[in-house]
C-alpha positions in Angstrom: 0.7 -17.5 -8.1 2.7 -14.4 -8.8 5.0 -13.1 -6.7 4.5 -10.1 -4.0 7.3 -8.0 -5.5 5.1 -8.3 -9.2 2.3 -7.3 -7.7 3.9 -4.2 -5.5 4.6 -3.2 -8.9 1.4 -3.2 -10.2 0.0 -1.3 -7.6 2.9 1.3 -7.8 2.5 1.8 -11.6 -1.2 2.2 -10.7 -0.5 5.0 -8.2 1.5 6.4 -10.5 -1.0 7.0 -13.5 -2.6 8.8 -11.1 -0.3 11.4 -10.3 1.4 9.7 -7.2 4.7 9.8 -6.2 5.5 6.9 -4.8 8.5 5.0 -2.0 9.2 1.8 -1.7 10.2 0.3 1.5 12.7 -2.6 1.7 12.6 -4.2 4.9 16.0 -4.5 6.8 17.8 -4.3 9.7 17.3 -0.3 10.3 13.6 -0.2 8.8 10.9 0.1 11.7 8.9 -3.0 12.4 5.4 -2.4 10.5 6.3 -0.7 8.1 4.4 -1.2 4.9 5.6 -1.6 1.5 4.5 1.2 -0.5 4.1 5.0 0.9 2.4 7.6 -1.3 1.3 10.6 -1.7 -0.2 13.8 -4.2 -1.5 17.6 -3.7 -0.8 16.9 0.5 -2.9 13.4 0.5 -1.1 10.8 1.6 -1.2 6.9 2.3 0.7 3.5 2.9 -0.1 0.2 1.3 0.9 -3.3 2.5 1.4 -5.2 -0.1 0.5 -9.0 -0.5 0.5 -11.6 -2.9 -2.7 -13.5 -1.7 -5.5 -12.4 1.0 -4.0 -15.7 3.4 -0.7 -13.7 3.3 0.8 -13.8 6.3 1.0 -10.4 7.8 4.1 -9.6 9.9 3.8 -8.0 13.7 3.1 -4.4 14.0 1.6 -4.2 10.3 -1.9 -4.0 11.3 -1.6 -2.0 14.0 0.6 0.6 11.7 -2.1 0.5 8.8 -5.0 0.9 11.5 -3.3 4.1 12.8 -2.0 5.6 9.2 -6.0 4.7 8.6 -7.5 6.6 10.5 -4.7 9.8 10.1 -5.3 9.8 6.4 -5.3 6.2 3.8 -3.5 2.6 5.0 -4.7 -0.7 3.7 -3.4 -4.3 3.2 -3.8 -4.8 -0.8 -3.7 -8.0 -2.6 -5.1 -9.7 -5.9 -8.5 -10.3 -4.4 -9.3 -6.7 -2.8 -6.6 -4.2 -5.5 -10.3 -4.0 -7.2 -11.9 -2.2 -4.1 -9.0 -0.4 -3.2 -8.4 1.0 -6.7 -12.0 2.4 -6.5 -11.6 3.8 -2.8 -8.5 5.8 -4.6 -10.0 7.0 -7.6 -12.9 8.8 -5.7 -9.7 10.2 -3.4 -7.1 10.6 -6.3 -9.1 12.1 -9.0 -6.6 13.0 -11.6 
């Protein structure tokens, strides 16, 4: 199975090709609790992504409550190998480039 940080970068070059500029969040001891990995944005859209390396990830506290909210202001979703597919189409409808 690959690891999370391989697949962050996947979906970071893949925001990227389309036009995205892209921040990576590295958890420590000043980062908010929830916070999710990748925050995005182009042309005043913007969106966070929580990263994981399998759907039975764990997710830590506060993440789905943080992507729930970001959700419903603009784009937040947990991504992994299983669902990148589904979100990738979500953001090209969003994203066209």
């Amino acid at each position: 199975m690959p690891k999370e940080a391989d697949f962050q970068k996947k979906v970071i070059q893949y925001l990227k090709s389309k036009g995205c500029i892209t921040l990576k969040y590295e958890a420590n001891a000043t980062t908010r609790v929830g916070i999710p990995d990748v925050f995005f944005c182009k042309e005043g859209f913007y969106g966070f992504l929580e990263c994981k390396k399998a759907k039975n990830s764990p997710i830590r506290p506060g993440q789905k409550e943080f992507i729930e909210k970001v959700n419903n202001w603009s784009y937040g979703k947990i991504v992994y190998p299983e669902n990148f597919d589904e979100v990738k189409k979500e953001l090209e409808q969003i994203l066209r480039s």
